[in-house]
C-alpha positions as CSV (number, residue, x, y, z in Angstrom):
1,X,0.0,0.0,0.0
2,X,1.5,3.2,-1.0
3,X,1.8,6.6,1.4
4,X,-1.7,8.4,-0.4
5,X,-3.3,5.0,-0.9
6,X,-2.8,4.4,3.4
7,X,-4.0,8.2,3.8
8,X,-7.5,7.4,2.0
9,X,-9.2,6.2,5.1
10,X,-7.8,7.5,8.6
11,X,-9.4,7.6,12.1
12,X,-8.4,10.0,14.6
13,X,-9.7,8.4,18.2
14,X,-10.2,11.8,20.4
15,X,-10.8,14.1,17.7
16,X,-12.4,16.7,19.8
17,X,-9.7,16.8,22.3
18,X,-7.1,19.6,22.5
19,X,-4.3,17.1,21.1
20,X,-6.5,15.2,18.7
21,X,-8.0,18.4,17.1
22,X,-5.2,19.4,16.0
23,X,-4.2,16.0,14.9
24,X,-7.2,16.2,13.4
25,X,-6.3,19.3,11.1
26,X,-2.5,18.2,10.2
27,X,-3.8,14.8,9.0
28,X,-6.9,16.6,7.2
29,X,-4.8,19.2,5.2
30,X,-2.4,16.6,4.0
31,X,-5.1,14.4,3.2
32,X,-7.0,17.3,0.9
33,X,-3.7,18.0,-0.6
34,X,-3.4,14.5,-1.9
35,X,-6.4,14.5,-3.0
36,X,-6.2,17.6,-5.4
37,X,-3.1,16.0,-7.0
38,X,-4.3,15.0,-10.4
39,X,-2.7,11.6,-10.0
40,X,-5.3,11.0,-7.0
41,X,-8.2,12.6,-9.4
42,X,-11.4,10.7,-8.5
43,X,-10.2,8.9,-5.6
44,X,-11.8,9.4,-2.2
45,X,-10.5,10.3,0.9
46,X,-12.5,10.3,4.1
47,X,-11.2,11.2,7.5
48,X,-13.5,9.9,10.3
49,X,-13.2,12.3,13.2
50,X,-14.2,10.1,16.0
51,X,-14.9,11.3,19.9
52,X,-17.8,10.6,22.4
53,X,-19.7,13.9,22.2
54,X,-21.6,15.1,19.4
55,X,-21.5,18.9,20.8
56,X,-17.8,18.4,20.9
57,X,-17.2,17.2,17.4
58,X,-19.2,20.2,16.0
59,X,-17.3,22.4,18.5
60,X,-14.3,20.7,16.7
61,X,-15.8,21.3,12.8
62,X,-15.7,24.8,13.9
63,X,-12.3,24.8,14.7
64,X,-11.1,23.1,11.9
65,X,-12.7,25.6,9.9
66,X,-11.2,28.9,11.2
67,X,-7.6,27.1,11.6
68,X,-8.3,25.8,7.9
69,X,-9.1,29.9,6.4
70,X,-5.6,30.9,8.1
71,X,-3.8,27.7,6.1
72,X,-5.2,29.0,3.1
73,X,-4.7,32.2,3.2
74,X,-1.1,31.4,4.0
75,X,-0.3,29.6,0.9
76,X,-2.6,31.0,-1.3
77,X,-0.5,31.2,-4.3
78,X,0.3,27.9,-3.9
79,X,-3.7,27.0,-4.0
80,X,-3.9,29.4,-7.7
81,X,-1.5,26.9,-9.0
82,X,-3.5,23.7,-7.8
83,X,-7.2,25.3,-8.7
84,X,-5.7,26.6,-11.9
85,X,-8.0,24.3,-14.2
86,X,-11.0,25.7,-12.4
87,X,-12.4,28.5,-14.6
88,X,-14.8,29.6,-12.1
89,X,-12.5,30.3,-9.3
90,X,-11.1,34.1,-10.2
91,X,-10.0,35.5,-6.8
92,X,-8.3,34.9,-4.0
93,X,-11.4,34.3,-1.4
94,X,-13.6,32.4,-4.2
95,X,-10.0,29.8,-4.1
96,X,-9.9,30.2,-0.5
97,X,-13.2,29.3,0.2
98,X,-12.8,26.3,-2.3
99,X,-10.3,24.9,-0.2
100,X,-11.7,25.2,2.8
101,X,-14.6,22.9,1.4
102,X,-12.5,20.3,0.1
103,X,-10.7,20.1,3.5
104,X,-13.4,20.1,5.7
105,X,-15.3,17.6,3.1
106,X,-12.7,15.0,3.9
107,X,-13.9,15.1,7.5
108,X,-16.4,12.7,8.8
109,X,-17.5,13.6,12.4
110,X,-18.8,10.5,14.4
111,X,-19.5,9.4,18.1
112,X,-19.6,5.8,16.2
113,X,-16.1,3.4,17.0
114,X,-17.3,1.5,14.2
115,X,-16.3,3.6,11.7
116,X,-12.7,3.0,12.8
117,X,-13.3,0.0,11.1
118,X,-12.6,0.9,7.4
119,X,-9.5,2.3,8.1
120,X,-6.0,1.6,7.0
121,X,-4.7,3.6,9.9
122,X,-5.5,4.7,13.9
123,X,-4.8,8.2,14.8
124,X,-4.9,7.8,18.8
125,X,-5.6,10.7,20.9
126,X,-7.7,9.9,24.1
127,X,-7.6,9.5,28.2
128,X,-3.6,8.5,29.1
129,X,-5.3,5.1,30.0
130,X,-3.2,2.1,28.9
131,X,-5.9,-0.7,29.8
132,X,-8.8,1.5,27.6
133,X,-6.4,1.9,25.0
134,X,-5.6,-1.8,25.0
135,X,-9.9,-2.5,24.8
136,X,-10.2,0.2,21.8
137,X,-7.4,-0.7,19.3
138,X,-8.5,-4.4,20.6
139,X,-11.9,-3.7,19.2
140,X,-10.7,-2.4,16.1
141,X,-8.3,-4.4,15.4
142,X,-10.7,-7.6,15.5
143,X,-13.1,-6.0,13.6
144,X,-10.9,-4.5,10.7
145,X,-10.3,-6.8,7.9
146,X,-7.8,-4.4,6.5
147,X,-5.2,-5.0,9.9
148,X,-5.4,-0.9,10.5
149,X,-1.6,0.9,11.3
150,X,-2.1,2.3,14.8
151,X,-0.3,6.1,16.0
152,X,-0.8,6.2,19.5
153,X,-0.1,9.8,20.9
154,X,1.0,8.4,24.2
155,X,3.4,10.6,25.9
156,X,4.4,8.3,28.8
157,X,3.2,4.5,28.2
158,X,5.5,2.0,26.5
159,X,4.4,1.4,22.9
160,X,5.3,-2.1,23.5
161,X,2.5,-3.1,26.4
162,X,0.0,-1.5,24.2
163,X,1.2,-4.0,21.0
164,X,1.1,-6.8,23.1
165,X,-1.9,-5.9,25.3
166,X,-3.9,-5.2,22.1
167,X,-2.1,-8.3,20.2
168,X,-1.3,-5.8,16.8
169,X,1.7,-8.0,15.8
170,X,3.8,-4.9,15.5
171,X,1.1,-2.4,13.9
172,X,1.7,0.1,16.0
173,X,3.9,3.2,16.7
174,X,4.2,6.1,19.1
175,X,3.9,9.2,17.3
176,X,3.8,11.9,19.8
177,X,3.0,15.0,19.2
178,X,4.0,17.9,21.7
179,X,1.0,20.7,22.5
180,X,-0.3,22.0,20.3
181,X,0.3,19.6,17.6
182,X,-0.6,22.5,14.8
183,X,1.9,24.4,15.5
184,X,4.5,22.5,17.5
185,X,7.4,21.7,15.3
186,X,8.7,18.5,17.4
187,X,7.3,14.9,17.2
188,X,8.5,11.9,19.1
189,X,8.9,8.5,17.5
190,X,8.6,5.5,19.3
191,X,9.0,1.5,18.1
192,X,8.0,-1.0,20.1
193,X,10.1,-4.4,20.2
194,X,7.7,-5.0,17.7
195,X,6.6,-2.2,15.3
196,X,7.0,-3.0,11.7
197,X,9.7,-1.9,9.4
198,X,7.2,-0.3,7.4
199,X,5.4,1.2,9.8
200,X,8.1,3.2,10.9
201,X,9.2,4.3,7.5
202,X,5.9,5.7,6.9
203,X,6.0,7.6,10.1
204,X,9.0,9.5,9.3
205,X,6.7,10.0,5.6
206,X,3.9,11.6,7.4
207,X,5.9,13.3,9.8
208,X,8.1,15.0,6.8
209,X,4.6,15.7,5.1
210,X,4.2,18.2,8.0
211,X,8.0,19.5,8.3
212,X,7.9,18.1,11.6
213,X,11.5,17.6,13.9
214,X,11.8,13.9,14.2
215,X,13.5,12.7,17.5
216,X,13.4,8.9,18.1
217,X,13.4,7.4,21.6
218,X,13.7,4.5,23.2
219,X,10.3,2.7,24.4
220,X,11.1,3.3,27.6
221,X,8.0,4.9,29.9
222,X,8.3,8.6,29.7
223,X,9.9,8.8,26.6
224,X,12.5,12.0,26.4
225,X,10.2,15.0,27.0
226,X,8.0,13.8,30.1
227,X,11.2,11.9,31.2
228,X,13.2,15.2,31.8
229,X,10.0,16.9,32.6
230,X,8.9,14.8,35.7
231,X,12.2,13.9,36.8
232,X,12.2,18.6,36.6
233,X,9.2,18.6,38.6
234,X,10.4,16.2,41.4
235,X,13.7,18.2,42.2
236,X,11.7,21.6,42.0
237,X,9.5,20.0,44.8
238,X,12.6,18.8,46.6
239,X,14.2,22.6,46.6
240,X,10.9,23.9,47.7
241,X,10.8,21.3,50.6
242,X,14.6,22.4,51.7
243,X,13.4,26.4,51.6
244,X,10.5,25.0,54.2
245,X,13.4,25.7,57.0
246,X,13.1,29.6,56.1
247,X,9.9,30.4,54.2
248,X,6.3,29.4,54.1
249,X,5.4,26.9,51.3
250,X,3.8,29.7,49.2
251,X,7.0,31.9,49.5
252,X,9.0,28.8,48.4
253,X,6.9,27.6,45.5
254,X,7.4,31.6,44.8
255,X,10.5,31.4,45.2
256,X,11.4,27.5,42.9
257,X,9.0,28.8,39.9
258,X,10.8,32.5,39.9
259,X,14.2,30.8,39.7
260,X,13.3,28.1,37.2
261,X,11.9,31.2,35.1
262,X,14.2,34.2,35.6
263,X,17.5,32.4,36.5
264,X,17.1,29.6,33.9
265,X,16.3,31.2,31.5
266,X,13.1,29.3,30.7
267,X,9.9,30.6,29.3
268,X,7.9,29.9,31.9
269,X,8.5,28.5,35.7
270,X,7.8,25.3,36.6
271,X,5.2,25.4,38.7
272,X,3.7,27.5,35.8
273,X,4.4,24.2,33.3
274,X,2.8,22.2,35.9
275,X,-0.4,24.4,35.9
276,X,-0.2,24.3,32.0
277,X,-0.2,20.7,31.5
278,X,-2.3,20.0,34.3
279,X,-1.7,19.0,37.9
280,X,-4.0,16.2,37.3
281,X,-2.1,15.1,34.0
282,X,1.8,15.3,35.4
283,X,1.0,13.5,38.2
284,X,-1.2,10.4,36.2
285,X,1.8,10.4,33.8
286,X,3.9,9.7,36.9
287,X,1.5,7.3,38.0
288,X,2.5,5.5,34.6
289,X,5.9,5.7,34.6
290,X,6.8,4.9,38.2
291,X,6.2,1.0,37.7
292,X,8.5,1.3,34.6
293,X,11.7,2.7,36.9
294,X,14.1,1.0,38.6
295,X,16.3,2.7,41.6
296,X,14.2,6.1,41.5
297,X,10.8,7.1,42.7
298,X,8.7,9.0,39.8
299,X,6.1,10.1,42.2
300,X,5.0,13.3,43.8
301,X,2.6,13.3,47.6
302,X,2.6,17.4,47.1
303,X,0.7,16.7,43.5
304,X,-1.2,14.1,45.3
305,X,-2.4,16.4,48.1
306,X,-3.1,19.4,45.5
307,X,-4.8,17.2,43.3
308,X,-7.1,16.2,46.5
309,X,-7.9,19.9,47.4
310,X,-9.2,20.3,43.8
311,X,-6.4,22.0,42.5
312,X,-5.7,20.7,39.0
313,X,-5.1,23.8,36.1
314,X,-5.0,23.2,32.8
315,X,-6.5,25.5,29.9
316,X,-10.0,26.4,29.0
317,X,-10.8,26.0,25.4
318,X,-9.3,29.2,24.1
319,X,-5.6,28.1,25.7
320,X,-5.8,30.4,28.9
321,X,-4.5,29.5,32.0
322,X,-6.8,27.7,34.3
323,X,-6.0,28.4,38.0
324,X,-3.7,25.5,39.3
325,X,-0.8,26.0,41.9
326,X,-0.4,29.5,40.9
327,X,-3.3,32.0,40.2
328,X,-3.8,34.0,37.2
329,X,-5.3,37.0,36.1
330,X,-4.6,38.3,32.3
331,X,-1.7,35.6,32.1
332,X,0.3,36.9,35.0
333,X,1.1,34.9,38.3
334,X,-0.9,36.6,41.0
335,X,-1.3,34.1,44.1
336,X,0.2,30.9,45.1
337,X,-2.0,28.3,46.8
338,X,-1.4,27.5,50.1
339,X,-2.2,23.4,50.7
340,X,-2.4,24.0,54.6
341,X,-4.8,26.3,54.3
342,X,-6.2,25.5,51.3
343,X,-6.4,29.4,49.8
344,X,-4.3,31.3,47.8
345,X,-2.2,33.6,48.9
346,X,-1.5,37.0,46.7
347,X,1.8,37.0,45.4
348,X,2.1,41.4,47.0
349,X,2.4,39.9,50.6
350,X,5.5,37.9,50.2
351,X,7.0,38.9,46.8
352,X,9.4,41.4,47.9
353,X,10.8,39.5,51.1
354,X,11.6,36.5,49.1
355,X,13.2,38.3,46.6
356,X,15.1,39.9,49.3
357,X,16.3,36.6,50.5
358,X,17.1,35.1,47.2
359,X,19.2,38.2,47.1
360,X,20.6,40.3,43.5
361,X,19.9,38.5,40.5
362,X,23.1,38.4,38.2
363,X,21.8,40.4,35.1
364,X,20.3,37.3,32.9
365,X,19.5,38.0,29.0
366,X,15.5,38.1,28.8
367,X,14.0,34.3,27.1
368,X,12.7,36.4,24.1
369,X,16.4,37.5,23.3
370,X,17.7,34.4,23.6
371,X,15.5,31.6,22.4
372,X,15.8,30.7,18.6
373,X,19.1,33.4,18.0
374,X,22.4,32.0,16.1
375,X,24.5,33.9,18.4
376,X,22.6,32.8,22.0
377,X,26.1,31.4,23.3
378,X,27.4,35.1,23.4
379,X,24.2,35.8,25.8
380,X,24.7,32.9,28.0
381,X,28.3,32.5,28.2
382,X,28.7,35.5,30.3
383,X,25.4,35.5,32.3
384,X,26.3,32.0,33.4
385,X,29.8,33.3,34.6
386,X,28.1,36.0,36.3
387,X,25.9,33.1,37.8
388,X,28.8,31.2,39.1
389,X,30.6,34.0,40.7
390,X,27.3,35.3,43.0
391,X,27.0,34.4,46.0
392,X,23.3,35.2,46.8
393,X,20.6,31.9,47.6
394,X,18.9,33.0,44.2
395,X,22.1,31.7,42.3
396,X,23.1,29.0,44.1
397,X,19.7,27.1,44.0
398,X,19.8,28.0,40.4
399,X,23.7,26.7,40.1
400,X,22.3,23.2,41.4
401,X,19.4,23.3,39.6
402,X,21.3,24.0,36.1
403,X,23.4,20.5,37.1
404,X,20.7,19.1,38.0
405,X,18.7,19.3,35.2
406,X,22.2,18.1,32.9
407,X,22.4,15.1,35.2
408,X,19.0,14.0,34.6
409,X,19.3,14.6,30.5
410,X,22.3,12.6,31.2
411,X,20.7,9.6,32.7
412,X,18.0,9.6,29.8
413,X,21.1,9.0,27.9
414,X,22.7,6.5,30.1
415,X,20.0,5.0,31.2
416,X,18.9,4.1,27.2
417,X,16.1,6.5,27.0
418,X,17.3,8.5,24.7
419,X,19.9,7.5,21.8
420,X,22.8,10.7,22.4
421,X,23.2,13.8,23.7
422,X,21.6,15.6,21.2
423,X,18.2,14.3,21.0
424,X,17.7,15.0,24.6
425,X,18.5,18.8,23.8
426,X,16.7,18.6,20.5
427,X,13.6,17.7,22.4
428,X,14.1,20.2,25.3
429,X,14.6,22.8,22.6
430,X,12.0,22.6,20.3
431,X,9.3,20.7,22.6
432,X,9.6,22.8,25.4
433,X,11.3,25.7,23.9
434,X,13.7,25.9,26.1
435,X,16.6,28.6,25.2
436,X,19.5,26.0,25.7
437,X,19.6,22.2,25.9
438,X,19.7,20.9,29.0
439,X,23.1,18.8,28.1
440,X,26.0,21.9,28.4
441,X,28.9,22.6,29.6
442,X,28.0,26.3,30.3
443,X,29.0,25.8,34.0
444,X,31.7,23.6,33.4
């Protein structure tokens, strides 16, 4: 079967979700594009767009319709040259609005599982729940004479217990997109023991299709990104837990998320990352890794005990910040939450006393200036020997933190997560936009 005759029929499981929209829309646009080549003139291409709520699939037509108007207008040249048979199309919106209708006319919205079952591949997007995954690409599987391709957008369970749980004889990958999948640029690949040869080469296909940074990983739970990013998140708990000696736990989560930010040079803190994921999704990811590590605890009771006081974050459906840990108004931190008293605290009653005890900040280049520039060593060179010569709290939490943070993209490395050095980075870099990899020797 050939890349466009494998892209006729699709299924994307979790369509109306905030990763499987925009799964949704990637696999869509390349899918219309195909079929306006005039080798693939006459041939069908349907896309079933598959969740459990009828309001939220239309919800999701809508979106796919204003995301698909910006594609268009974007490459519209591009479109003059693929309409330019059609006489009746003149201008610009009339070839616009064509596409738009061939794109969307691919779709197939559909709270039925069934429909899964005429497809050559599984686009996976739903609940990070290995034994419903398992029952759902079980079902399918069984009932789909043409033995379906599954992608599973798993960011933390082993490819390989889904293939066996689901008995796919190797007809499955882990193809993970990063948030939000439209416009993030990176893309994990993961084989299980199993996953055909075939399978994989048409994964790095599709993920060329959509100029997407390919960074293969070991199927080891956790992958590269959330391997870092958990492993993060426990050490930032463990600093705040040795500031509990001086400050209150609201000055110290102040205090860990300000330093991660500011002194890291890291666009946003991680407390903040935390909230934007979810509080209820980093620590179910951890959940899922922990029985997968040996010699290291991947757990977190502080997430635990938020996560029981109702604290979770998140984004509502227009990607603002949901109140989590931290407290927002117009995208800036205003509170902390305070778990022994279950209320937040405003950040104007203890910002400038724990800023006094953190002490003078070494002048540190802004994120903005540094991310994505060519000539970011000549930035971070000096700040970080400016970092190791102050003596203040501040930079000495952020000294360790900067090791730390190396020694666990190390052990990704060592530990056969990750195949070198540079992949770890990569996915730091471009999944997390992050200004520098993780793996340095700026405080060598």
């Amino acid at each position: 079967m050939t890349y466009e005759e494998r892209l006729q029929h699709v299924s994307v499981l979790g369509a109306a979700g905030k990763m499987g929209s925009g799964i949704l829309l990637l696999t869509a646009v390349e899918m219309a594009d195909l079929s306006l080549k005039p080798v693939n003139k006459g041939k069908t291409f349907v896309l079933n767009a598959i969740d459990v709520s009828d309001e939220a699939l239309s919800g999701v037509m809508r979106y796919l319709k204003a995301q698909i108007l910006k594609i268009a207008e974007k490459k519209v040249i591009g479109l003059r040259a693929i309409y330019a048979d059609r006489r009746d199309l003149v201008d610009n919106d009339e070839i616009i609005a064509q596409y738009i209708f061939d794109v969307m006319n691919v779709v197939r919205p559909t709270t039925r599982l069934e429909a899964a079952y005429d497809s050559n591949m599984i686009f996976e997007a739903i609940k990070e729940d290995s034994a419903l995954k398992v029952k759902i690409f079980s079902q399918i599987s069984q009932n789909n004479p043409k033995q379906p391709w599954f992608f599973t957008n798993t960011s933390s369970i082993p490819i390989t217990v889904l293939d066996e749980g689901a008995g796919l004889g190797g007809r499955i990958i882990g193809f993970h997109f990063y948030n939000p999948p439209a416009i993030q640029k990176l893309v994990e690949v993961i084989r299980s023991k199993h996953t055909l040869d075939e399978v994989n080469e048409f994964a790095l296909a599709y993920a060329k299709a959509l100029r997407k940074v390919v960074v293969p990983a070991n199927d080891i739970a956790g992958f590269i990104g959330n391997g870092h990013f958990m492993r993060d998140i426990l050490y930032a708990v463990e600093e705040v837990h040795k500031l509990l000696n001086d400050m209150s736990v609201t000055e110290a989560i102040y205090a860990v998320n300000k330093i991660s930010q500011d002194y890291l040079v890291r666009p946003m803190g991680i407390f903040q990352l935390i909230d934007y994921v979810g509080v209820d999704v980093c620590s179910f990811i951890m959940f899922v890794m922990n029985p997968f590590t040996k010699d290291e605890e991947i757990h977190s009771p502080l997430l635990d005990k938020l996560l029981g006081m109702g604290v979770k974050g998140g984004q509502y459906s227009d990607g603002s910040q949901k109140d989590g840990i931290l407290k927002y108004e117009k995208g800036k931190i205003v509170a902390v939450y305070d778990p022994l008293n279950q209320a937040y605290v405003p950040v104007s009653q203890f910002q400038s006393k724990v800023d006094e005890k953190l002490g003078t900040m070494p002048a540190a280049p802004a994120w903005k200036t540094v991310v994505g520039n060519k000539a970011k060593d000549d930035l971070l060179k000096p700040y970080f020997a400016r970092l190791t010569t102050a003596s203040s709290l501040g930079a000495g939490i952020a000294r360790d933190y900067v090791k730390k943070s190396k020694e666990i993209g190390k052990h990704l490395v060592s530990s056969g997560v990750a195949f070198n050095d540079a992949d770890v980075n990569t996915v730091l870099l471009t999944g997390f936009f992050h200004a520098y990899g993780p793996i340095n020797e700026y405080l060598d």
